[in-house]
C-alpha positions as CSV (number, residue, x, y, z in Angstrom):
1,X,12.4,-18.5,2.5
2,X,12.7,-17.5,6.3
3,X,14.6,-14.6,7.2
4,X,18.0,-15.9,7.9
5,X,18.8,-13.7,10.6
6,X,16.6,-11.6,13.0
7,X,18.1,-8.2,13.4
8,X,16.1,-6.9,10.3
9,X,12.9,-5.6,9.8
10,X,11.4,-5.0,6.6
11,X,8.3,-3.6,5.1
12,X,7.2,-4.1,1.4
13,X,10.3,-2.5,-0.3
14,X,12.4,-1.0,2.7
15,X,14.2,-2.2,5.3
16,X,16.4,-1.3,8.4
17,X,18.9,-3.5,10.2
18,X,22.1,-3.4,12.2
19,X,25.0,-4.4,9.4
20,X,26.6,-2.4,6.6
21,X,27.8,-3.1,4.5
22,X,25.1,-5.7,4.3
23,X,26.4,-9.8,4.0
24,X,25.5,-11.7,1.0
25,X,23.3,-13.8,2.8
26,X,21.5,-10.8,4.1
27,X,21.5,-9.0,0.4
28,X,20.2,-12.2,-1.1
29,X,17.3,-12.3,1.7
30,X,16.3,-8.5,0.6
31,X,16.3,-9.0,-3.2
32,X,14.3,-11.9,-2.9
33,X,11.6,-10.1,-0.8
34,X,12.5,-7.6,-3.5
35,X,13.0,-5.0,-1.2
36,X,14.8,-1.8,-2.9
37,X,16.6,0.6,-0.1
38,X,18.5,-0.6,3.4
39,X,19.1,1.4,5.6
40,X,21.3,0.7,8.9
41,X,20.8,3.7,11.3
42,X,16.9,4.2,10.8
43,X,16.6,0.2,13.2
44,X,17.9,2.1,16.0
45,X,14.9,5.1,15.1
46,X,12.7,2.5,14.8
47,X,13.3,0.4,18.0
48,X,13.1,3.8,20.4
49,X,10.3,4.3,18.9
50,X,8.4,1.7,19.2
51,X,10.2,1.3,23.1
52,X,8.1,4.8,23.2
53,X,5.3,4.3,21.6
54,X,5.7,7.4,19.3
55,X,5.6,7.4,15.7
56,X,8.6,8.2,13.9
57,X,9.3,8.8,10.2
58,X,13.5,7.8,8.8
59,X,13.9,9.8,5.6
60,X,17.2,8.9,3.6
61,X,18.9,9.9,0.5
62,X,20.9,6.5,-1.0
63,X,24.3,7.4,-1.3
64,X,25.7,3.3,-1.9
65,X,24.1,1.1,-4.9
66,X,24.6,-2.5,-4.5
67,X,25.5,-4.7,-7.6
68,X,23.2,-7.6,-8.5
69,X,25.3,-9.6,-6.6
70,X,25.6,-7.9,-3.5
71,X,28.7,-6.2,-3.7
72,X,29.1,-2.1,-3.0
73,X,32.3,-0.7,-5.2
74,X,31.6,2.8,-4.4
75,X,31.4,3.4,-0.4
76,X,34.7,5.1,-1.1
77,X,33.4,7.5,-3.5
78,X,29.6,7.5,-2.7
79,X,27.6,10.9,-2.8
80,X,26.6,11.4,0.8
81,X,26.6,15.7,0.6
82,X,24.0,14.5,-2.3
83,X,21.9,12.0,-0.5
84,X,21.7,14.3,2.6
85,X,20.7,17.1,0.9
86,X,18.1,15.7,-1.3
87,X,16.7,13.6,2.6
88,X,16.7,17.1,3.7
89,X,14.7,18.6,0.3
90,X,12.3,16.2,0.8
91,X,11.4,16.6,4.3
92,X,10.8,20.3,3.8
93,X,8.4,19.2,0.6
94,X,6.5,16.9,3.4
95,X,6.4,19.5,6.1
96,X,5.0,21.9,3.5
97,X,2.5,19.6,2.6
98,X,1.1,19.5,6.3
C-alpha cells in the first residue's frame, strides 16, 4: 500500500507527521506498516534538522493510546506529567551512558 499522504515519515516502528489526533486513514497506513508510536512535534525536529544537516535525537513519553480502530478516548485525561517525566528519565539514562 502507498502512503496515502506525504507529510509523514516513518522508520521501522516510529513515526513523526504533522496531524493529531491522527485520521483513520493515516492510523490505518501506520498499523499496517506496523508502526507502534506517532509522534507530531518530533517532524518539525526532524525537518530543521535535516535543513541543517545536524543530527538530532526526539525522545517522547506516550501519553495517548489509540484503540485498534484508530480512535483516542483519553486525550482528555491522558498522563502527560508521566510521559514527560519518564522522556526526561531516559534522556539522563542516555547521557549517562555517554
Amino acid at each position: 500500500m502507498d502512503n496515502p499522504f506525504q507529510q509523514m515519515a516513518y522508520h521501522s516502528t516510529l513515526a513523526t507527521g504533522n496531524n493529531f489526533p491522527l485520521r483513520p486513514a493515516d492510523y490505518n497506513f501506520l498499523k499496517q506498516k506496523n508502526v507502534l508510536a506517532y509522534a507530531m512535534e518530533g517532524s518539525a525536529v526532524y525537518q530543521t534538522s535535516w535543513l541543517f544537516n545536524v543530527p538530532s535525537l526526539v525522545v517522547r513519553g506516550i501519553s495517548n493510546i489509540y484503540s485498534d480502530d484508530g480512535s483516542v478516548s483519553n486525550i482528555d485525561t491522558s498522563e502527560i506529567k508521566l510521559a514527560g517525566d519518564n522522556a526526561a528519565k531516559f534522556v539522563m539514562m542516555l547521557l549517562n551512558k555517554l
